[in-house]
LUMTOR-908303 format. One line per field, with one value per residue (C-alpha): residue in one letter; x, y, z. Coordinates in nm, 4 decimals. Example, Ala and Ser with C-alpha at 12.3 -4.5 7.8 and 13.67 -1.06 7.14 Angstrom:
BEGIN
type = A; S $
east = 1.2300; 1.3670 $
north = -0.4500; -0.1060 $
up = 0.7800; 0.7140 $
end
This chain:
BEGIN
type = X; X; X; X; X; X; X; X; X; X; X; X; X; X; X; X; X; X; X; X; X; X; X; X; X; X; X; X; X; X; X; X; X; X; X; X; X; X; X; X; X; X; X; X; X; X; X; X; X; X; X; X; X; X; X; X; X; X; X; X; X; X; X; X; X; X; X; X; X; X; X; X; X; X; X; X; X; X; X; X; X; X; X; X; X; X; X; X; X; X; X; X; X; X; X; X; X; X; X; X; X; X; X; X; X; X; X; X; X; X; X; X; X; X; X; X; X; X; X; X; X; X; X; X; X; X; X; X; X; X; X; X; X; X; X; X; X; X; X; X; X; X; X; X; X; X; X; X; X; X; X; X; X; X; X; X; X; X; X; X; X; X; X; X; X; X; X; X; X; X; X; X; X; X; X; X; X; X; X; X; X; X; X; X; X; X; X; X; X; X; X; X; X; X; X; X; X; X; X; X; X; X; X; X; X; X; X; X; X; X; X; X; X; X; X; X; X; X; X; X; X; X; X; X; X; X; X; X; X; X; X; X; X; X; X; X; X; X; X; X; X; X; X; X; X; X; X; X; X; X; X; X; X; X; X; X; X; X; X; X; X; X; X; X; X; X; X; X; X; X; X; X; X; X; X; X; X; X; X; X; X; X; X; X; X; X; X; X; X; X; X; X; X; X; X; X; X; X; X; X; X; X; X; X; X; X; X; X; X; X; X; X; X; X; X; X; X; X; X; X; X; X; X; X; X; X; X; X; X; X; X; X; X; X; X; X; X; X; X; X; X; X; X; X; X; X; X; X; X; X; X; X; X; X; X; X; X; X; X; X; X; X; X; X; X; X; X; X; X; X; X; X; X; X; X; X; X; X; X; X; X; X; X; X; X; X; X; X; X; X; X; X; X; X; X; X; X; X; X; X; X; X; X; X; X; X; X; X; X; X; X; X; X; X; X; X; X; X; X; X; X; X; X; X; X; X; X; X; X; X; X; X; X; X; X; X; X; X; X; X; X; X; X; X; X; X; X; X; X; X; X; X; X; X $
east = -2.9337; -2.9703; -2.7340; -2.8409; -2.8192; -3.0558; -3.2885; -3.3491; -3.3704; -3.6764; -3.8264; -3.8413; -4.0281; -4.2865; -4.3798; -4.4078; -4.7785; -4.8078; -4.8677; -4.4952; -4.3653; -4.4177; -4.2577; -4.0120; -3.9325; -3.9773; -3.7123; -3.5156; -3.4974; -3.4687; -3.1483; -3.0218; -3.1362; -2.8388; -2.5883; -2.6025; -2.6107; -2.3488; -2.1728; -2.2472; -2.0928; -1.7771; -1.7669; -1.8389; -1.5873; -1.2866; -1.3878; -1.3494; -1.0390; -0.8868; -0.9931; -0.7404; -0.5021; -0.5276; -0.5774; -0.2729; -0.0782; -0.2306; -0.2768; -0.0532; 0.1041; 0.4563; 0.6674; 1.0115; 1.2225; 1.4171; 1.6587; 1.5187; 1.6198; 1.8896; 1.8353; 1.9043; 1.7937; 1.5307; 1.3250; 1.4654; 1.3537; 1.3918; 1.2139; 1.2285; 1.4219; 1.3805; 1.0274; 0.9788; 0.6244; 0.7941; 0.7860; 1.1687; 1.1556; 1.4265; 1.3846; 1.7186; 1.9542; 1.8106; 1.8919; 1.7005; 1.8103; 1.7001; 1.7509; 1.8319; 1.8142; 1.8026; 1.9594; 2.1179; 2.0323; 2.3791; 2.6561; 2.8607; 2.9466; 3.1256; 3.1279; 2.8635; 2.8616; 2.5554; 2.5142; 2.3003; 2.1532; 1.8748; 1.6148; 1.4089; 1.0394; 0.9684; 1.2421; 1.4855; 1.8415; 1.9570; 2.2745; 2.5928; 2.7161; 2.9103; 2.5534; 2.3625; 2.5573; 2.8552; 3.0459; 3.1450; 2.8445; 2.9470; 2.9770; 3.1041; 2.8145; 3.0491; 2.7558; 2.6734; 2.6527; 2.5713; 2.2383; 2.1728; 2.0606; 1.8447; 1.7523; 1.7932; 2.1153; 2.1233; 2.3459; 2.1617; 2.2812; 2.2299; 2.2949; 2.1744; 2.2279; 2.3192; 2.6140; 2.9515; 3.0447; 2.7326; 2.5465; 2.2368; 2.2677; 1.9422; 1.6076; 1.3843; 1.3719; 1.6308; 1.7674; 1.9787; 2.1441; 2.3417; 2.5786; 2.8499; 3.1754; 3.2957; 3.1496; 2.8406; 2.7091; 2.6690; 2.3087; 2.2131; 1.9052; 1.7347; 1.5179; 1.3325; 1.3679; 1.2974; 1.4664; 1.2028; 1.2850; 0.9299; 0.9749; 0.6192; 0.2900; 0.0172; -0.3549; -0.4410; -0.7925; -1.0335; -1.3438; -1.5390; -1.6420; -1.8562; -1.6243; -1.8803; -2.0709; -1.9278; -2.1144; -1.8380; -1.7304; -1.3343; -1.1073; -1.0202; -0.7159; -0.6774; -0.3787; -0.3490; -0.0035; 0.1701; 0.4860; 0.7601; 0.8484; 1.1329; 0.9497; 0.6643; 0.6094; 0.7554; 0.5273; 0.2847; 0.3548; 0.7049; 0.5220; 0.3650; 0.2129; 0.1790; -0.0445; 0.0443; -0.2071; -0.0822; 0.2980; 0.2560; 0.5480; 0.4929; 0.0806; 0.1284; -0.0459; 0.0057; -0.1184; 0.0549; -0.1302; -0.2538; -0.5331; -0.3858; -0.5770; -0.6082; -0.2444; -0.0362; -0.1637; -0.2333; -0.4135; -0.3594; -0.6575; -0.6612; -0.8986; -1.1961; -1.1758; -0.8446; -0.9463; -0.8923; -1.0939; -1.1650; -0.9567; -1.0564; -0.9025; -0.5369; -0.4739; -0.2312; -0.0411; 0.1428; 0.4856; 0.5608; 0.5324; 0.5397; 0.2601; -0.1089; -0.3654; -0.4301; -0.3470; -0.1356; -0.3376; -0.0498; 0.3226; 0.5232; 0.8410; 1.0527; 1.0882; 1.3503; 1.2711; 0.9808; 0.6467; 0.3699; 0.0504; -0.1981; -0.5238; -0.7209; -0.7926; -1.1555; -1.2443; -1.5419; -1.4270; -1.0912; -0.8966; -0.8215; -0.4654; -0.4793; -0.2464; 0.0425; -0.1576; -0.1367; 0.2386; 0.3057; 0.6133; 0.7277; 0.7392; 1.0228; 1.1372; 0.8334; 0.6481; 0.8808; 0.8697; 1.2728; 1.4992; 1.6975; 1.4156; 1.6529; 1.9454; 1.7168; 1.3792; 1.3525; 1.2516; 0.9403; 0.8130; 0.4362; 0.1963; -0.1036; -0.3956; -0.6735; -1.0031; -1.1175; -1.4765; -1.6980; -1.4143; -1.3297; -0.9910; -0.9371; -0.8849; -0.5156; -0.2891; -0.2416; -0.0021; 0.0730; 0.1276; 0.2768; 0.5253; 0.7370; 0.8119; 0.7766; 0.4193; 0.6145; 0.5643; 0.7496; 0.7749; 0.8580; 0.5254; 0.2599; 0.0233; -0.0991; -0.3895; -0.5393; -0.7887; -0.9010; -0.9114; -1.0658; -0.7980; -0.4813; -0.1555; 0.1752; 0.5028; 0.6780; 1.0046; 0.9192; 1.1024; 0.9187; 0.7588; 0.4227; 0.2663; 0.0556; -0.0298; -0.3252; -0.4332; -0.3734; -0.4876; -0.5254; -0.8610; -1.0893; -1.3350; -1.0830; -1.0833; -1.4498; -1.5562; -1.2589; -1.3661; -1.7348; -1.7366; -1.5443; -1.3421; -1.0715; -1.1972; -0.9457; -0.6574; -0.3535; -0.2261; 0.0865; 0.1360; 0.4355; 0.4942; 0.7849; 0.9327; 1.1414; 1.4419; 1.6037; 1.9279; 1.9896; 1.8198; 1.6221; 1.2819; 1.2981; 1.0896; 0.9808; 0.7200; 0.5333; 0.2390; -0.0147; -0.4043; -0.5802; -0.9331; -1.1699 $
north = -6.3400; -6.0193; -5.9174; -5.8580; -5.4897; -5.4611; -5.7448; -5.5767; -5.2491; -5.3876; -5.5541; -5.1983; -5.0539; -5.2930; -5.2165; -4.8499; -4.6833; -4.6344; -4.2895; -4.2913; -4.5188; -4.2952; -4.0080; -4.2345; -4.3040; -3.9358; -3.8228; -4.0698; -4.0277; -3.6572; -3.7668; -3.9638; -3.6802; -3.4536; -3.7191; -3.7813; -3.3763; -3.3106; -3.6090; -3.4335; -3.1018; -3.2805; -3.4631; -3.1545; -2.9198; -3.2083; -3.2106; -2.8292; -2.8397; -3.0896; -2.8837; -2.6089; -2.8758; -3.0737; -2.7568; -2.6044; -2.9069; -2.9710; -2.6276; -2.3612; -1.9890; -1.9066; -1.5939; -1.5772; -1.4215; -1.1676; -0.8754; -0.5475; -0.3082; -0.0220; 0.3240; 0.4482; 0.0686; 0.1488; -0.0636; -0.3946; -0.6253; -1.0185; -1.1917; -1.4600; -1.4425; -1.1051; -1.1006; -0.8447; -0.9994; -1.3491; -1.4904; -1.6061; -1.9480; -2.1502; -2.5290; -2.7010; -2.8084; -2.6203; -2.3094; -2.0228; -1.7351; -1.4929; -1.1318; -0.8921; -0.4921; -0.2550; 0.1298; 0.2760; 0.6480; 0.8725; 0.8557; 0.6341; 0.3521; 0.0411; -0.3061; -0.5124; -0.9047; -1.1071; -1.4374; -1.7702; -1.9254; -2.2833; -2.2791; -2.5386; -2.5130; -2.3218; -2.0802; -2.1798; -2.1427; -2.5176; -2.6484; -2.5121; -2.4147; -2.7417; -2.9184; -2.7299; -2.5365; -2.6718; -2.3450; -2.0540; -1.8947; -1.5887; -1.3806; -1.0258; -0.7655; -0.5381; -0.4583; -0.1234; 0.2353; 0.5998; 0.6894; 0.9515; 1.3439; 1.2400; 1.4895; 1.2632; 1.0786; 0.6671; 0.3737; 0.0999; -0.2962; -0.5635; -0.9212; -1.2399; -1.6164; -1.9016; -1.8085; -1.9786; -1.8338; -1.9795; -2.3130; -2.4723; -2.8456; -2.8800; -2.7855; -2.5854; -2.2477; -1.9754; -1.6527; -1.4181; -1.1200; -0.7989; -0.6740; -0.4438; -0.6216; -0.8954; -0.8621; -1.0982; -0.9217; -0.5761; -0.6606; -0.3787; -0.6277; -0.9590; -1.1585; -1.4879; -1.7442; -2.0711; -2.3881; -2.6439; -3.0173; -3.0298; -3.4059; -3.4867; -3.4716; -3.2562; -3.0992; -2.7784; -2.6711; -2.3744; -2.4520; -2.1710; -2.1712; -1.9559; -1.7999; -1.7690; -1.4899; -1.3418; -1.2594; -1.3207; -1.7300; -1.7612; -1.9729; -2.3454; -2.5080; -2.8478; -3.0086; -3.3307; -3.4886; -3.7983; -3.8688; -3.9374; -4.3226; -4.2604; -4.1434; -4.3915; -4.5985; -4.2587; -4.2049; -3.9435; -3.6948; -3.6177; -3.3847; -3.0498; -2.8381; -2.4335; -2.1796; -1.8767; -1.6039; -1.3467; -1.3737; -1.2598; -1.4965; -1.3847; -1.5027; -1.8609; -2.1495; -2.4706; -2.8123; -3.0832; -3.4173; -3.5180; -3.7672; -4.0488; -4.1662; -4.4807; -4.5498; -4.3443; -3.9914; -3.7942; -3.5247; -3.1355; -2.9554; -2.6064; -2.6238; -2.4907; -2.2679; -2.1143; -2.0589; -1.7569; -1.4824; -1.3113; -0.9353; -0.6102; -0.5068; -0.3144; -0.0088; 0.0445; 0.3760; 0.4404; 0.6755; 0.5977; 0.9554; 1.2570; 1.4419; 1.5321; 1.2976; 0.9466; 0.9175; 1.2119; 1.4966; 1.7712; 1.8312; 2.0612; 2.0701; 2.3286; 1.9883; 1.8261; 1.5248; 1.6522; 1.6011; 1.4239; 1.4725; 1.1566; 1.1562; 1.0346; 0.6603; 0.6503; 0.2848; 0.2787; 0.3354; 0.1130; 0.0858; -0.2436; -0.2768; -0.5811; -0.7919; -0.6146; -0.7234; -1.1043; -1.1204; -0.8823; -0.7475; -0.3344; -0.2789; -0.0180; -0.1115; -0.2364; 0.0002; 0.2767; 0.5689; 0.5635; 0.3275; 0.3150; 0.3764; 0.1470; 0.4739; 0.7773; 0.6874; 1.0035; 0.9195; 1.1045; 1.1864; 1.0451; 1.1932; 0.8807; 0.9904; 0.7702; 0.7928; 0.5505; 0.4211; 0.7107; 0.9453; 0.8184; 0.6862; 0.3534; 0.1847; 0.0655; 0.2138; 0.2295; 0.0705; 0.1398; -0.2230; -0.2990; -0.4286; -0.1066; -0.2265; -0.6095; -0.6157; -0.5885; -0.2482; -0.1331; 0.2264; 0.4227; 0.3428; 0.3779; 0.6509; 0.9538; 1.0663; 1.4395; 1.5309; 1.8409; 1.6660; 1.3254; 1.1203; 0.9181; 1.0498; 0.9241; 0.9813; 0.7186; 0.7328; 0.5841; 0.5225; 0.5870; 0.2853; 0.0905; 0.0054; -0.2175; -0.1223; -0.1533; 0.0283; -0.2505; -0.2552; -0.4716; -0.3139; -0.5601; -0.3418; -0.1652; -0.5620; -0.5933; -0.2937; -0.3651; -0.6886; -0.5844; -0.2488; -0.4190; -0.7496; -0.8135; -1.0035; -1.2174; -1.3601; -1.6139; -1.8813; -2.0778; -2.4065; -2.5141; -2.9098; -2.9829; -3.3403; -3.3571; -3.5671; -3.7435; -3.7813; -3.4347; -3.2953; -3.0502; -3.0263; -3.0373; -2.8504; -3.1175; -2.9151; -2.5781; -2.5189; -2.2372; -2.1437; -1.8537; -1.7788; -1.5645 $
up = 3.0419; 3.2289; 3.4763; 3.8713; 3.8626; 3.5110; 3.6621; 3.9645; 3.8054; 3.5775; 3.8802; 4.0705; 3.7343; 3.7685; 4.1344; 4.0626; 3.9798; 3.5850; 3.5688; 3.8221; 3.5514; 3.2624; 3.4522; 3.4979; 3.1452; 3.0694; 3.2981; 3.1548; 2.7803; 2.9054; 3.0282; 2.7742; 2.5131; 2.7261; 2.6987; 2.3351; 2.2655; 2.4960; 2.3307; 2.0151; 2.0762; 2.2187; 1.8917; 1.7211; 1.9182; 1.8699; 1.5035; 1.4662; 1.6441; 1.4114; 1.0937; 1.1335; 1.2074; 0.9221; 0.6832; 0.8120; 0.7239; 0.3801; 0.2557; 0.3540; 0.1964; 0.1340; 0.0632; -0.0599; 0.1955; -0.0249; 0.1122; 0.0449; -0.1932; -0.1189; -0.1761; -0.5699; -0.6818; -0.9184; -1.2080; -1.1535; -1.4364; -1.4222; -1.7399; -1.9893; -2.2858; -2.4460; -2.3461; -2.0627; -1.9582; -1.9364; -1.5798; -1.4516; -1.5380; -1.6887; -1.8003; -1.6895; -1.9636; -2.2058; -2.4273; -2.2684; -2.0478; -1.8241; -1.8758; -1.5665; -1.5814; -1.3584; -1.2821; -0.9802; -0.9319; -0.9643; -1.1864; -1.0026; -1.2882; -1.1426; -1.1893; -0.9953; -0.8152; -0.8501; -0.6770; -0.6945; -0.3912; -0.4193; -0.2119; -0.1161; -0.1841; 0.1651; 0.0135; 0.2931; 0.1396; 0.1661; -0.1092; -0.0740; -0.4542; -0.5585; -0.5277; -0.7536; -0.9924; -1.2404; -1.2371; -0.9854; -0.7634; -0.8414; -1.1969; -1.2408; -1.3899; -1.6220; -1.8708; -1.7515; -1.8936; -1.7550; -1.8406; -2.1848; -2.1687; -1.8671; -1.5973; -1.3466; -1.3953; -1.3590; -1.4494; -1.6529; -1.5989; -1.7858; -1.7869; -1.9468; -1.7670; -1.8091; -1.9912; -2.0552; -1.6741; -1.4820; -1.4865; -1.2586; -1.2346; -1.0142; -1.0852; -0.8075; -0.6385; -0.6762; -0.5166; -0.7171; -0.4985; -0.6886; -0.4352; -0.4772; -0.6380; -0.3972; -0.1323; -0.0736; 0.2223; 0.0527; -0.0899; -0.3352; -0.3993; -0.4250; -0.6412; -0.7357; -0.9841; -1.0929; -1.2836; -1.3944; -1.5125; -1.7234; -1.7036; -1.6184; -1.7521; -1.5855; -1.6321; -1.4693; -1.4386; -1.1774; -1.0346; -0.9750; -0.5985; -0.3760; -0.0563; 0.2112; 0.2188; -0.1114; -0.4036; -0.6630; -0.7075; -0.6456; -0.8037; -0.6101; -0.8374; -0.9677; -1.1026; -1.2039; -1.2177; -1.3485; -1.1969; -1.4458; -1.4993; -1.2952; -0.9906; -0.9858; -0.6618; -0.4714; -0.1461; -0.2446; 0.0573; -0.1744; -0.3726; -0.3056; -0.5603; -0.5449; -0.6846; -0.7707; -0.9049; -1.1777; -1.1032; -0.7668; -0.6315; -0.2690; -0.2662; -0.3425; -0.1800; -0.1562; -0.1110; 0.0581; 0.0632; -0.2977; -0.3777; -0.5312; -0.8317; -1.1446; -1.2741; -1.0280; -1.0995; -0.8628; -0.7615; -0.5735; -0.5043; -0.2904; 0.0078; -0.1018; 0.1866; 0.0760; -0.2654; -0.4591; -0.4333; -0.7542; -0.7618; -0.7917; -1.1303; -1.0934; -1.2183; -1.5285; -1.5711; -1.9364; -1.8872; -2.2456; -2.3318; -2.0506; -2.1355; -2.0453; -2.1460; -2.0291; -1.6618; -1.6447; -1.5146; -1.4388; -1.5372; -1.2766; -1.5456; -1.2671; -1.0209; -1.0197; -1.1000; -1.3488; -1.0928; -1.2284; -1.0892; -1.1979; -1.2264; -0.8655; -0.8675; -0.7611; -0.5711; -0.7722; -1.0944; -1.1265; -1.4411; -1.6649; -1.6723; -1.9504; -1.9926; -1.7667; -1.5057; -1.5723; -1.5643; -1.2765; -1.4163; -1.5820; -1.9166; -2.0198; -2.3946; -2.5148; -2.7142; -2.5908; -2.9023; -2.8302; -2.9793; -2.6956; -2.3246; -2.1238; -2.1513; -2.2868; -2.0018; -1.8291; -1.4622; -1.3125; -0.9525; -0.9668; -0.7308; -0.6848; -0.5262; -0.4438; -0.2999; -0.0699; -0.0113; 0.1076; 0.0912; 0.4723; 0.5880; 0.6191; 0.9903; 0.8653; 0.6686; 0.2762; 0.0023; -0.3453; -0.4415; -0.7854; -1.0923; -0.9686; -0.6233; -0.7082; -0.5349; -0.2256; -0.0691; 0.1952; 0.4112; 0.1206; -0.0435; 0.1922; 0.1736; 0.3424; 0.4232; 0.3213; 0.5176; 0.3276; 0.0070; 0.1330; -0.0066; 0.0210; -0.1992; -0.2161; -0.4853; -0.6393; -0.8474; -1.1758; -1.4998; -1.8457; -1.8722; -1.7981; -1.4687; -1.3557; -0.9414; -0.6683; -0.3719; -0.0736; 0.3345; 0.5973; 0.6422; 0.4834; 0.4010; 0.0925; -0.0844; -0.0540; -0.1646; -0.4372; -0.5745; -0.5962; -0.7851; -1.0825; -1.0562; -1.3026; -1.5536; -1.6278; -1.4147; -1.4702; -1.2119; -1.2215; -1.0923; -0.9588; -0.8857; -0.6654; -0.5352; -0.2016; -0.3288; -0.0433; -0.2145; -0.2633; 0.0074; -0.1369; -0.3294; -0.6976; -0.9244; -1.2229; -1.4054; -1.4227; -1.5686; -1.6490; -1.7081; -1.7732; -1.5945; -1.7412 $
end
């Protein structure tokens, strides 16, 4: 039964004229057209509001905060085993160890401190020592010697943990720091490492994805995960799962709210939106041997150190760095032509230069990025601009060795321009899967995994 208002509303129609009444009804789906668009773009507006929102909680980047490194610190290498392109990652209770080198410039030989901090998977420092580690925090670095016949002078370090000194009892994300001897605060340098449990079974796969308006597919990750036994029945938002592409620690992304799937699995995928974009291929430089040839383009033997003037890195014509690339990390002994390149590796001013698209400067300023500097530049590495030459140049203290190192901006134009002249063909990610355990108050690491695209 109609009410008064919509009865006497319908009674009024009927006494108008009929050519009033369809004018009538014109003006009046008119009307209600508006409301339901307007209604629309609210919906719309709240919708895209709520996008960023929920992105921003399930998918979001993370850096390890590390200290920087002091002046005279020079090739600091943290790898697997004896492998020098071996990422830092231990599996807990096992065998394996990590091997640290580095030199400090001078001839100053002393006795070193290092120190172990956890971190939690945002790399927040969060366990005091008794919670994660069944021995002291601290060990002595007494493995050290004064570099050999070497123009510039050095002292090489090397150590190798876990040993009968130090022990990790929980898995996850780790912080060593070399300081000088005893005193914690005196931070010669930091890096990153990682314990994994590898107590659960997992699938990692890419899906090739188109990023907007860019002609080159990126990469969107997929892992799936079973939890262990042990873990099964866990709420699903106590795992998080991060991506890292070719061992660059300080890119990863990560993905907080799996899919939960048949028989507890689960599944992490990127948002598509935050995929990654397929690289412009890095550059590789080989200071095996100081000579002509190669990269090397000039000697200037009457510097002190010996000044190496390298060939000009052309955008459009970037080099394949192979395999160096993949791992992120300096190669000194392997394939050195001396028996001995960690004490007899003669160290080298190298002058980059780089050309730029168009041979015009960039609107922001540019990096050498690479394994050198950990693929965190800083001051010391950005480059200047020659205006006569129509390039950027820069010198960087390097060790005989091999390089793997890119030209980086903020100026989007450089990774464009990058990607599309010639992408590197072939890139590795890492997955790591962590699990917030509320007993220990931290986030666990229970398995890493790997997968090549190509």
């Amino acid at each position: 039964m109609m009410n008064r208002t919509m009865f006497e509303h319908a009674q009024w129609k009927k006494r108008l004229p009929p050519f009033k009444r369809w004018r009538l009804v014109g003006l009046m789906l008119l009307v209600l057209a508006g409301c339901a668009s307007s209604e629309k773009q609210k919906q719309e507006a709240s919708k895209n509001q709520q996008e960023p929102a929920r992105e921003a909680e399930s998918t979001f980047s993370l850096k390890a905060s590390l200290a920087p490194d002091a002046d005279g610190v020079q090739t600091v290498q943290l790898y697997g085993g004896n492998d020098e392109q071996a990422l830092p990652i231990l599996q807990l209770e096992q065998e394996g160890r990590l091997t640290l080198e580095f030199d400090l410039l001078g001839r100053k030989d002393r006795p070193l401190s290092v120190y172990f901090y956890h971190a939690n998977r945002s790399w927040e420092r969060d366990l005091s020592p008794s919670r994660y580690m069944n021995s002291y925090q601290r060990d002595e670095l007494t493995d050290y010697e004064l570099s050999r016949a070497t123009e510039q002078p050095y002292v090489h370090y090397e150590y190798a943990f876990p040993n009968e000194d130090i022990g990790f009892e929980v898995s996850g994300n780790y912080v060593l720091r070399v300081t000088e001897q005893g005193d914690e605060d005196a931070v010669l340098f930091e890096r990153a490492f990682f314990i994994t449990e590898q107590s659960a079974t997992s699938e990692f796969r890419l899906r090739r994805r188109r990023l907007g308006g860019d002609s080159l597919p990126g990469y969107q990750p997929i892992l799936l995960f079973e939890p262990p036994s042990t873990m099964q029945g866990s709420s699903i938002f106590n795992y998080n799962t991060c991506f890292v592409p070719n061992g660059r620690f300080g890119e990863a992304r990560c993905v907080s709210r799996p899919e939960t799937l048949q028989q507890d699995a689960l599944r992490f995928d990127l948002d598509p939106r935050q995929s990654f974009q397929v690289e412009g291929a890095s550059y590789s430089l080989d200071l095996r041997e100081i000579g002509t040839g190669k990269s090397v383009l000039e000697i200037d033997r009457s510097a002190t150190p010996t000044l190496v003037r390298l060939e000009e890195d052309d955008v459009r014509f970037p080099g394949a760095s192979g395999t160096i690339a993949l791992t992120g990390q300096t190669l000194v002994s392997a394939g050195a032509s001396s028996d001995n390149a960690d004490l007899f590796g003669q160290y080298v001013q190298a002058r980059f230069r780089f050309v730029p698209p168009k041979q015009l400067p960039l609107s922001r300023d540019v990096y050498l990025a690479g394994s050198s500097n950990g693929w965190r530049p800083t001051s010391k590495h950005k480059l200047n601009w020659n205006a006569s030459e129509r390039r950027y140049e820069g010198e960087i203290l390097l060790k005989q060795g091999q390089y793997a190192y890119r030209y980086v901006s903020q100026d989007p134009k450089l990774r464009r321009v990058q990607r599309q002249t010639l992408p590197q063909t072939r890139s590795r990610f890492t997955a790591f899967i962590y699990y917030r355990d509320a007993t220990l108050q931290t986030d666990r690491l229970l398995s890493v995994n790997e997968t090549l695209a190509q």
